[in-house]
N, C-alpha and C positions, 0 to 999 in steps of 0.2 A: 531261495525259492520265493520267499515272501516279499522280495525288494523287486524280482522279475513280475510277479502278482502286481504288485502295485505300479511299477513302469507300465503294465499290458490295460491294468485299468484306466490309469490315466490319459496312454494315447488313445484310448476307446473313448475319454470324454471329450480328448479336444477333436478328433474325427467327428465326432457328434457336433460339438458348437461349431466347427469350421462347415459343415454341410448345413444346417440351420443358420448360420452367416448368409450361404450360396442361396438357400430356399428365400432366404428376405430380400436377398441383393435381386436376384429374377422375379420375386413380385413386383418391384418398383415398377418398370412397363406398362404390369401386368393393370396394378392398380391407378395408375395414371390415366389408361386409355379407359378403361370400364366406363367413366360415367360420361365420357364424349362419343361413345360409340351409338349413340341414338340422339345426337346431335344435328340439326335439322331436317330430321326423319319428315315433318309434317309437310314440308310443300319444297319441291325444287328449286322453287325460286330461293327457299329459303337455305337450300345449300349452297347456291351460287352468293349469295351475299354474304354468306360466313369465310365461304374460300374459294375464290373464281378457279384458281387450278383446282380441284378436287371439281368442280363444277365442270369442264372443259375435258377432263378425263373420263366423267361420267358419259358426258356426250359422246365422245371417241366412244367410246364401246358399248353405243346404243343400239340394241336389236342385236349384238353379236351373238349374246349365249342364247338365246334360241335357236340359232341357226346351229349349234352343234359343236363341238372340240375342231372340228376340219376346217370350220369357215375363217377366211383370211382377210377378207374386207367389204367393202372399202371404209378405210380409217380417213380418220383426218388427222393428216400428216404434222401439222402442226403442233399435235394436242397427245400424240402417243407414245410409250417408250416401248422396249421391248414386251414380248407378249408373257414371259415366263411367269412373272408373279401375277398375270390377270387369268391366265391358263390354270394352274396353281388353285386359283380362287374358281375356277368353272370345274373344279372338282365335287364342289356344291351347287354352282350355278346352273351349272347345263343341265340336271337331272331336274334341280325346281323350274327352271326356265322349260321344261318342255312338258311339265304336270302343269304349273299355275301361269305360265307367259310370264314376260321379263315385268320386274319391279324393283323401280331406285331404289326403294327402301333394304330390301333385301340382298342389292349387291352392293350397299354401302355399308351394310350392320355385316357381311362378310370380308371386304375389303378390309374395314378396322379391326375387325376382331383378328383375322390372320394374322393383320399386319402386330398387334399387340400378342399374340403368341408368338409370331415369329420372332419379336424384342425380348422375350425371355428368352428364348435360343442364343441370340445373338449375344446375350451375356452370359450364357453357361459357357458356347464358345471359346468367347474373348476369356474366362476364365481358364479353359482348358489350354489356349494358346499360353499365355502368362505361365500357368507353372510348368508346361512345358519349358519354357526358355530358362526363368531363373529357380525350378526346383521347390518354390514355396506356395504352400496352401494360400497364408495368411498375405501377401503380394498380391496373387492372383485375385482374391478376395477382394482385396480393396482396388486393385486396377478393376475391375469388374463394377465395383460398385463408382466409382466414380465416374465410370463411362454411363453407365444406367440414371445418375442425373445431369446430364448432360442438358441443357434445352434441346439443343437441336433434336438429337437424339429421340427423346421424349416428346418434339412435336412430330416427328417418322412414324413412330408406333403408335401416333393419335389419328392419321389420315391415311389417302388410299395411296400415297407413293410406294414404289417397290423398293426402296432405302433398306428398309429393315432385311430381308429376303437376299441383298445384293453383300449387305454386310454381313451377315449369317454364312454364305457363300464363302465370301472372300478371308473370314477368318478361319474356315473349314480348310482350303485350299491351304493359307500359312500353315494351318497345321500340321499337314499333310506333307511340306514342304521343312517345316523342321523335321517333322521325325526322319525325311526322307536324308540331311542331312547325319542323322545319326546310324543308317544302314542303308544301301538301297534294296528296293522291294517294288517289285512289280503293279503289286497289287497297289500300294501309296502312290506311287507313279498313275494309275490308273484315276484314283480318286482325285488327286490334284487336278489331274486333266480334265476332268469331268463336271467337279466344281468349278474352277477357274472359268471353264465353257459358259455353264449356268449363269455365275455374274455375270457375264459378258450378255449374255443372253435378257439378263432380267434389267442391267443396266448400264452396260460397258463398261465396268468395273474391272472384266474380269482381261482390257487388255494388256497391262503390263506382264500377267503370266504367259503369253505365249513366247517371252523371253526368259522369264525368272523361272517355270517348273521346269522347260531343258536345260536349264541352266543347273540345275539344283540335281536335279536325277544325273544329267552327264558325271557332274562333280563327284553325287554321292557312289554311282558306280566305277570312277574311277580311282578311287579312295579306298573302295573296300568291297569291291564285286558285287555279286547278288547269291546269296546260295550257295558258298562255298566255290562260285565262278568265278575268275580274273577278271579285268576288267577287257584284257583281249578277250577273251570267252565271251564276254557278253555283246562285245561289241560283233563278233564272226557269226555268234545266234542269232543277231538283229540282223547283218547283213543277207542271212541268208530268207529270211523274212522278207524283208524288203526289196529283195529282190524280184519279187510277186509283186505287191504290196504300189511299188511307186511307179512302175508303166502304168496300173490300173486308174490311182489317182490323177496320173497325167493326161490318160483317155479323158477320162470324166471333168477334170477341168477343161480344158481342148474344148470339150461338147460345149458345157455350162459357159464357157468362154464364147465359143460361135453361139450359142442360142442369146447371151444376152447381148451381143454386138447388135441381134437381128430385132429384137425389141427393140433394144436404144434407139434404132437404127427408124424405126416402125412412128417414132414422136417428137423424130427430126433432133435426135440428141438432144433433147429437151427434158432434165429428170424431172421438173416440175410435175411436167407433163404425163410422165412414164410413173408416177408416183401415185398420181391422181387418177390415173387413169386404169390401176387397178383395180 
């Protein structure tokens, strides 16, 4: 009893130094971005000289969050990536943008601060991924911390790119995609899909998953079913689904199919044109 006492203390101390490892390893970001996050707060011009992109995505999304979570454009095609991590950030924006009217200062001390929470994310993640794969805290730990001083990495969670958010995403998605190899489950199926989407969304990240999550759920369901299901079962459950499910999508492509022929069609097959002219 006394040797099991002392085994139960012991793992109770290294769980303790191993999660106080993970609390230091996710300040690195944390502590990196703080003191550039009011970094040429004083004049525009003077964010443009510090980082002409950070300057040029400002612009892009001048006047938008006043206008509301709805409003779509016009952007400057040039200068924009997806909307996900700026949408994200009008979670704050759009409420102050429609009390006080739009101000740089306020959507650039949001833009880094997200962007620097969302870098602690992205290394509890990549931590959670890691010992998923090989089974160890103290791996995980250090793969996690070496990603965390990364430069690149570390200039991501210093400015307003949606990097950090995209990487967050896409190790969510892996994880999602190992566990799925260890059972299939509807519900992980779901998540992968959903994340995968999101990077995609926030930076095109997420397109090599619309081959790797079917790829990965086919497998994990034909490996070991879902629920005590076969993998025929699952697959005759799904057909019968589907069988609704993909004339409807075919409608609705078909339409979104003729309606953007007739736009294209509208600017002389010209997407410069059809882009701008949103």
């Amino acid at each position: 009893a006394l040797m099991e006492t002392r085994a139960s203390v012991l793992g109770s101390r290294e769980r303790v130094v191993r999660g106080l490892l993970l609390a230091v390893v996710m300040m690195i970001p944390l502590a990196y971005s703080a003191p550039l996050i009011g970094l040429g707060l004083e004049d525009i011009n003077a964010v443009r000289h510090l980082d002409e992109g950070e300057y040029a995505i400002l612009d892009a999304w001048g006047g938008v969050y006043p206008q509301g979570p709805l409003y779509a454009g016009p952007f400057k095609i040039n200068h924009i990536y997806p909307k996900a991590f700026y949408n994200l950030a009008g979670l704050f924006l759009y409420p102050y943008s429609a009390l006080h009217g739009e101000d740089f200062r306020a959507v650039l001390v949001v833009w880094r601060s997200l962007n620097a929470v969302l870098g602690a994310g992205v290394v509890l993640l990549l931590f959670l991924l890691v010992r998923q794969v090989f089974g160890s805290d103290l791996v995980a730990v250090g793969a996690a911390a070496l990603f965390a001083v990364t430069p690149e990495f570390l200039e991501w969670v210093a400015n307003v790119r949606p990097n950090p958010l995209e990487q967050l995403l896409i190790f969510a998605t892996l994880l999602a995609c190992v566990r799925l190899c260890r059972g299939f489950s509807y519900g992980l199926f779901l998540v992968a899909s959903l994340t995968g989407a999101l990077a995609f969304a926030t930076k095109y990240g997420g397109v090599p998953f619309l081959l790797v999550v079917p790829a990965v759920a086919l497998y994990a369901a034909w490996r070991g079913g879902a629920g005590g299901e076969s993998f025929s079962d699952v697959v005759r459950g799904q057909a019968r689904v589907l069988r609704w499910i993909l004339p409807a999508i075919a409608v609705a492509g078909a339409l979104g199919l003729a309606a953007y022929v007739w736009v294209f069609s509208k600017y002389g097959f010209d997407g410069v044109s059809l882009f701008t002219g949103i």
